[in-house]
ZAMARGU-4260 file (C-alpha; in steps of 0.2 Angstrom, whole numbers, plus 5000, padded with zeros to 4 digits):
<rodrens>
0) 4843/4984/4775 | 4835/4980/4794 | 4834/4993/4807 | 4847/4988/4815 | 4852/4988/4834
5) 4867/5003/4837 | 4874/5011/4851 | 4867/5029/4853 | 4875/5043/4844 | 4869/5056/4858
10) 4875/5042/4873 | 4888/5029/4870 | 4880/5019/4886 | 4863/5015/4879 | 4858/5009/4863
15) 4846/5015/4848 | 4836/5004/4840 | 4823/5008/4827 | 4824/5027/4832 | 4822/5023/4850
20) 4835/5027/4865 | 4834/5008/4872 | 4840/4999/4887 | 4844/4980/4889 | 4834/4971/4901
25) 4829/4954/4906 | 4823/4939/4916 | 4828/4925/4901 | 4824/4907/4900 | 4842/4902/4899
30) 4846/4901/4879 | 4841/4884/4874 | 4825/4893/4864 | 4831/4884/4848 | 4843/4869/4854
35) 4828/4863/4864 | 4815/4854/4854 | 4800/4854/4867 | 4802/4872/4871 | 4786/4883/4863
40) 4797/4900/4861 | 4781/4908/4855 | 4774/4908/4871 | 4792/4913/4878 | 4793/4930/4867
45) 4775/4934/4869 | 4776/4935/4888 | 4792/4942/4888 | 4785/4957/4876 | 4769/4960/4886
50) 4781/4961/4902 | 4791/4976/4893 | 4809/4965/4892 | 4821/4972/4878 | 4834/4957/4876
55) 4835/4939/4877 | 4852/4925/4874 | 4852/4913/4864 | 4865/4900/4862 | 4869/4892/4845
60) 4880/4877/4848 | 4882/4877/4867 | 4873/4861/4878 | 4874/4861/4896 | 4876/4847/4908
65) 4862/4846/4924 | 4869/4847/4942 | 4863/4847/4958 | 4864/4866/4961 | 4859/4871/4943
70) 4847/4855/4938 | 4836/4860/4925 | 4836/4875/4912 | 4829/4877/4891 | 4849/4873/4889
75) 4849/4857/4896 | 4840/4847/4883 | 4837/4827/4883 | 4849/4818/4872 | 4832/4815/4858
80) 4827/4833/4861 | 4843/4842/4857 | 4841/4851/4839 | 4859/4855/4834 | 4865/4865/4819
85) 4871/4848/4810 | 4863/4834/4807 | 4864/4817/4815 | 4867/4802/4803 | 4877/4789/4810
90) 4882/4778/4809 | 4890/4776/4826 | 4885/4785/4842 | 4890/4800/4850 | 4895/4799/4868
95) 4876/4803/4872 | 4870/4787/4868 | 4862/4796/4850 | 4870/4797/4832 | 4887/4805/4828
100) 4883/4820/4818 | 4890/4823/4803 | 4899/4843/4803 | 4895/4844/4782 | 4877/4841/4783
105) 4866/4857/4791 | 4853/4853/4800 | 4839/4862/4792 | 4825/4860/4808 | 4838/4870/4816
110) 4840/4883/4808 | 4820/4884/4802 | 4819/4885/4823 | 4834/4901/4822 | 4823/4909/4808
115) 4807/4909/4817 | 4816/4915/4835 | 4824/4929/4827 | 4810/4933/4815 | 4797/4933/4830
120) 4810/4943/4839 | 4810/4956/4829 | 4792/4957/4826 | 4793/4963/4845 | 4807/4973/4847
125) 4816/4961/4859 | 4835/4962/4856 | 4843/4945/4854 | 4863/4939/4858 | 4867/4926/4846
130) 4878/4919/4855 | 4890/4908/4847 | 4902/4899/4857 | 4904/4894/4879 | 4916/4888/4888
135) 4915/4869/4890 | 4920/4869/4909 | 4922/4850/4911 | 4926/4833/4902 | 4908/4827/4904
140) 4901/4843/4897 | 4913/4844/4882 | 4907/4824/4881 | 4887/4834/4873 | 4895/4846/4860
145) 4896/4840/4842 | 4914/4849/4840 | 4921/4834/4851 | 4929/4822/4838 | 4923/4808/4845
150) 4903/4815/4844 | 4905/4816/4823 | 4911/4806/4808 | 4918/4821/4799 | 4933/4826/4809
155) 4947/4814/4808 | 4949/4803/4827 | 4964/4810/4836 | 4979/4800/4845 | 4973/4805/4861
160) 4955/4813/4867 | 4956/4833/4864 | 4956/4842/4880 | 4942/4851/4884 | 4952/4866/4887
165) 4957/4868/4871 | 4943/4873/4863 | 4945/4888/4865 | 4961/4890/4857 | 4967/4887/4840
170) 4977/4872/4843 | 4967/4862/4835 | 4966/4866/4816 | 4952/4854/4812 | 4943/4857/4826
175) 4946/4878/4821 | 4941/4874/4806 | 4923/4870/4812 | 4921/4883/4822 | 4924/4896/4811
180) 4912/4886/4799 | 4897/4886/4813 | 4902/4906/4814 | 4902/4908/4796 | 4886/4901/4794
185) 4877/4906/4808 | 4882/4927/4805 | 4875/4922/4783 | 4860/4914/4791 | 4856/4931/4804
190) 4865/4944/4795 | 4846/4949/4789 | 4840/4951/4807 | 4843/4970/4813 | 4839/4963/4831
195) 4852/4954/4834 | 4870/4957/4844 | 4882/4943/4841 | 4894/4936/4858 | 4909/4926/4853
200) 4910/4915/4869 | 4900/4913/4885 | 4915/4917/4901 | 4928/4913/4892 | 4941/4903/4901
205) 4959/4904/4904 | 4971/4893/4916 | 4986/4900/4925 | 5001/4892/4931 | 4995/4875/4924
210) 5009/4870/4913 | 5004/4865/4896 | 4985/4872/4897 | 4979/4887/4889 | 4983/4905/4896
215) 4974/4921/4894 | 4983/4928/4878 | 4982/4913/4870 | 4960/4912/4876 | 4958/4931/4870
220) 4967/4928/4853 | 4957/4912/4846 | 4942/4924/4853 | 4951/4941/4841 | 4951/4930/4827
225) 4931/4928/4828 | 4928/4944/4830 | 4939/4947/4814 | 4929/4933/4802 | 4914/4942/4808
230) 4919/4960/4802 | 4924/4953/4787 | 4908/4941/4781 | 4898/4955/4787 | 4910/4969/4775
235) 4900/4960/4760 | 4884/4958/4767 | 4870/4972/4770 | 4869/4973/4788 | 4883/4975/4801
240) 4881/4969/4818 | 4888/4975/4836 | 4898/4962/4845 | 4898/4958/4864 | 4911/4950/4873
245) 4922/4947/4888 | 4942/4945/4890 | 4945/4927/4898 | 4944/4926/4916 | 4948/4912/4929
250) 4935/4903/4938 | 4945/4896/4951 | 4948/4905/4961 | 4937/4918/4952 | 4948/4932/4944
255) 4939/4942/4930 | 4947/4958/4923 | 4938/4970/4913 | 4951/4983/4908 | 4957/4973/4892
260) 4938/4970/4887 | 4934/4988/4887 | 4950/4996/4880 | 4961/4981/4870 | 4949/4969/4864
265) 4937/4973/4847 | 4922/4972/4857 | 4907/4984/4854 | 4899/4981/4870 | 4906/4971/4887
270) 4896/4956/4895 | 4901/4954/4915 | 4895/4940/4922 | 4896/4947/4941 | 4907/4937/4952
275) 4919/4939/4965 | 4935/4947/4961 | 4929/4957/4946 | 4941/4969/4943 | 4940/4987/4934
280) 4954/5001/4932 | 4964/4990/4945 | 4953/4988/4958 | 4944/4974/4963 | 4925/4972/4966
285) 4915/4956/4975 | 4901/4954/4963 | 4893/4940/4976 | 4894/4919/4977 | 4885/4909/4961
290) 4870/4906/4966 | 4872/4913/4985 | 4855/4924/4989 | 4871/4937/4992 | 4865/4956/4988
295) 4881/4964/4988 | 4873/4980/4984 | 4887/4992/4986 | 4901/4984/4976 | 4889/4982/4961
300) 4884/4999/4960 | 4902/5005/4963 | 4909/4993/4950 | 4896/4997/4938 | 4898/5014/4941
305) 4918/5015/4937 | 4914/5004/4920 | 4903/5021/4919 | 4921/5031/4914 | 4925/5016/4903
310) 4923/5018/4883 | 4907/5005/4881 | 4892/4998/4887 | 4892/4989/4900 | 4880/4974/4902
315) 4879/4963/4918 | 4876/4947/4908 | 4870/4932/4916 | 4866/4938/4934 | 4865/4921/4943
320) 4867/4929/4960 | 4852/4919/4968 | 4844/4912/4954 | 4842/4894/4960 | 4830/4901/4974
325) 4813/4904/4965 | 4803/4912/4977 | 4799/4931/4981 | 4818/4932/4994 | 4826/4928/4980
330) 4822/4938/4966 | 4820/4952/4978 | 4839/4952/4977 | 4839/4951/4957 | 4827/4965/4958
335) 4839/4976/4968 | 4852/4971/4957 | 4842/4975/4942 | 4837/4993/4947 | 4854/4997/4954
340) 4863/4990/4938 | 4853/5002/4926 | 4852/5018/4936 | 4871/5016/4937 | 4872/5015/4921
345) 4871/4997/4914 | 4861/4984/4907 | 4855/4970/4917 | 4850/4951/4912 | 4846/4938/4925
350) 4842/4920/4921 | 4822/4914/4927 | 4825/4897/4931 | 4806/4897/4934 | 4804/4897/4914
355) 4804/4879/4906 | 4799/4868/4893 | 4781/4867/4895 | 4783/4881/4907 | 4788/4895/4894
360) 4780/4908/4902 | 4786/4905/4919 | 4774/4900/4935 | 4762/4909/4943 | 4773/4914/4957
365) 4786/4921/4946 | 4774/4930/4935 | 4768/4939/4950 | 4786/4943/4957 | 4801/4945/4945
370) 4794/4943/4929 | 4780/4960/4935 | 4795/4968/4941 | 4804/4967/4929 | 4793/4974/4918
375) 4789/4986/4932 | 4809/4992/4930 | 4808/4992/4907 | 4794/5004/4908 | 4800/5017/4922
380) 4818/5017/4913 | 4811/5019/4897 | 4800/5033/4905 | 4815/5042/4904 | 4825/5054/4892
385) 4838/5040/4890 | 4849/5051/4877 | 4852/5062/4891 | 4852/5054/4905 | 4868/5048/4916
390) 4872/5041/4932 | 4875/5053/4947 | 4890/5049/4958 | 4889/5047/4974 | 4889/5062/4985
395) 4874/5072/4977 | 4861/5065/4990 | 4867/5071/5005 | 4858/5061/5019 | 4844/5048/5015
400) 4836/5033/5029 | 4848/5021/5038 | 4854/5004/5031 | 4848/5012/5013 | 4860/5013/4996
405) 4857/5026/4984 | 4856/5024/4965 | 4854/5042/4954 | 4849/5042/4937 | 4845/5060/4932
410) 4843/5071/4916 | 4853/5087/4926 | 4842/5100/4932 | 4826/5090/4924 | 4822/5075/4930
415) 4831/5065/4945 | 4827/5047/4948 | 4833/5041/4965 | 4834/5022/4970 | 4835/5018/4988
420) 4836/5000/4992 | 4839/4992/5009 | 4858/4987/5006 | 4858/4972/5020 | 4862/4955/5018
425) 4847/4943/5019 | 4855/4937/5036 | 4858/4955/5045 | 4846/4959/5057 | 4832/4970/5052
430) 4833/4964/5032 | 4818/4968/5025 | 4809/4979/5040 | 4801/4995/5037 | 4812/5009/5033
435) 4808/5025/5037 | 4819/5045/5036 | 4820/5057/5025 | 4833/5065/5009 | 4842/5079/5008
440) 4850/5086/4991 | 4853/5101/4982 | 4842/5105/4967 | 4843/5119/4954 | 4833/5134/4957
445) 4813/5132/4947 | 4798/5123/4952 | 4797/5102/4954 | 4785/5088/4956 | 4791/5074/4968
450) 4783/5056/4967 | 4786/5041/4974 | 4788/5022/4964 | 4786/5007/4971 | 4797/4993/4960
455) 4787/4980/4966 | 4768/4986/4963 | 4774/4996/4949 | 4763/5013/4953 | 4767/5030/4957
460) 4762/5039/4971 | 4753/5058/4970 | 4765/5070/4964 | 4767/5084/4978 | 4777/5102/4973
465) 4794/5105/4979 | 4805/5121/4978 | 4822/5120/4971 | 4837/5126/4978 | 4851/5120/4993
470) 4847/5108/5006 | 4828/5100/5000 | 4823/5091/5014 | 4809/5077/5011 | 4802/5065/5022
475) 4799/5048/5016 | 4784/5036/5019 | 4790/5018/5029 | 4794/5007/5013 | 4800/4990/5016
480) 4817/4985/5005 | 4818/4999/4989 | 4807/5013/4983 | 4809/5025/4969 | 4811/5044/4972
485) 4806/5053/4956 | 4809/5072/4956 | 4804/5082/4938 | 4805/5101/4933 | 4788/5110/4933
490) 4794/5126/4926
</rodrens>
């Protein structure tokens, strides 16, 4: 039996993995690792170790179409280069100009390509979502999958083309039937990987109002009934496996609720893909614009912070706030984000669209700027006691510097961490000038050390004494958009 990935028994909000209190966390390359031919995954997972990162996606089945605003990624393969789980053999052509496959015949370079992903994986501790289904979105994106009837000679042609809506329903029986074989054998194939967290559906969609198409119930019960076959393969087999998900939102306008993901649904752990209207215990929460350089500081740490009192992990899955912009303003925002999302309480994993086949371990400018920080970020969290550490609502840190946001992370009465970010939007005058003040905040009686950490140049400042007791005053130095305020118990 593997070590394999559980959430903590001492802390329901991190996870422990090979005796290890451990916290998702990454810049990814966008999930086509195995579906992509081209793409030397070595050289992905070694970087991605070196630079501290604890999780990476991968799709198993899913192909995306390019567009202007999101033109290139690993899960936009050329037709030749696309590697899918079953075999093409003709004798007519899918609708991508290549063979039809045939749905009875695996394709075993596939899955030699998911054995040595995982397998490698492992070897480094990275955690892995296998995961095994998306949304189609469009006709000309569910024109690539090999579950379209007219891509493969096994499933009998319908009357009419299947909408691409109803994939993910069970309408369909044959085309059900398929699924659940691609979920059958890709949970025999990994069941032996203790790495590995297995996602039913990439943002799950539902359509309201729009007469005969699919609405939320009908979405969240074709995704129950996966989550079902997976519990029961996995009763007979050695390992079991945590499995991550979402309840069916809306994409336009956006409307995704969480209430039904953390309490009703059978998930272990709950992927948000922060958006606008995002929506917990009633209230909603603007996440920010797809691909808009937004910040939108403020409603991701309150969000985060009230799927805090919720009864699972919470993982901000998929972060594409600015991720079409690969220069330093950009993942500036995604590291923000990132440090915000964890010292609330979640996990974080933004897509590096600087990370591509040939480019596997991003370029030069990204490895100096989010691919560092991000590893900057994995080690300080990791730093700490995370089996007993927990967000600090707002309120404890009673002054701190103009146009600031605070983020507390703390082990009470032994170690407070303090996140202070410049919470301005990149067009608001003064976004990005120095920022200087001081704190204030109550601390329990004893000795401490205070430092300061940069999350850009990853290094601590000397650690200077403080008293504890009511009303600690500190002074900060002038830091330009976030710095780290680290405060631990001398005696």
């Amino acid at each position: 039996m593997a070590d394999v990935i559980r959430i903590h028994p001492e802390n329901r909000k991190v996870f422990d993995y090979r005796g290890r209190a451990l916290v998702l966390l990454c810049a990814t390359e966008h999930y086509g690792a195995v579906i992509n031919r081209p793409f030397r995954f070595e050289r992905y997972l070694k970087d991605a170790s070196e630079r501290g990162q604890t999780l990476t996606r991968l799709f198993t089945l899913f192909r995306e179409l390019q567009t202007p605003v999101n033109p290139y990624s690993t899960c936009k393969p050329e037709s030749p280069d696309f590697v899918a789980p079953f075999e093409r053999t003709g004798p007519g052509n899918a609708l991508d100009g290549q063979p039809q496959y045939d749905l009875a015949r695996w394709n075993a370079e596939y899955f030699d390509r998911l054995h040595a992903f995982l397998s490698l994986a492992e070897s480094y501790g990275i955690i892995v979502e296998v995961v095994l289904f998306s949304n189609t979105y469009k006709d000309e994106v569910w024109a690539l999958n090999p579950l379209n009837p007219a891509n493969n000679i096994t499933m009998e042609p319908p009357e009419q083309p299947v909408p691409w809506q109803e994939y993910m329903t069970c309408r369909r029986k044959d085309l059900l039937d398929w699924q659940r074989a691609h979920v059958r054998r890709i949970v025999e194939e990994t069941n032996r990987y203790g790495n590995v967290i297995y996602e039913i559906c990439n943002e799950p969609c539902y359509f309201p109002d729009t007469g005969d198409l699919p609405g939320s119930e009908e979405v969240n019960g074709w995704q129950a009934q996966f989550i079902a076959q997976i519990r029961e393969i996995e009763s007979g087999m050695p390992n079991r496996h945590l499995i991550a998900g979402q309840e069916a939102m809306t994409i336009r306008p956006f409307d995704q609720p969480s209430d039904g993901s953390f309490e009703a649904m059978d998930f272990d752990v709950v992927n948000i893909h922060p958006l606008p209207n995002t929506v917990c215990g009633g209230r909603s929460y603007d996440l920010g614009d797809f691909m808009s350089k937004q910040l939108k500081l403020r409603p991701l740490r309150d969000f985060t912070l009230a799927a805090y009192g919720r009864p699972k992990p919470l993982n901000h899955d998929e972060d594409n706030i600015a991720t079409q912009y690969k220069e330093v303003e950009g993942w500036t925002v995604h590291r923000k984000r990132a440090w915000t999302a964890l010292f609330s309480g979640a996990h974080y994993d933004m897509i590096d669209f600087s990370i591509l086949p040939y480019l596997e371990t991003g370029t030069p400018d990204s490895r100096s700027g989010i691919r560092r920080w991000m590893g900057n970020l994995a080690g300080f969290i990791h730093s700490i006691d995370l089996a007993r550490a927990h967000p600090v609502m707002p309120g404890w840190l009673l002054e701190r510097p103009d146009h600031t946001l605070e983020s507390v992370f703390a082990v009470a009465g032994e170690d407070y961490c303090i996140y202070l970010a410049d919470a301005r939007e990149r067009e608001d005058t003064g976004c990005g000038d120095p920022i200087e003040g001081g704190l204030c905040f109550d601390l329990p009686q004893g000795t401490f050390e205070m430092s300061c950490f940069s999350p850009a140049d990853g290094v601590y400042s000397p650690r200077v004494p403080l008293d504890g007791g009511e009303s600690r005053r500190v002074v900060l130095q002038a830091f330009r958009h976030d710095v780290v305020i680290r405060i631990t118990k001398v005696t």
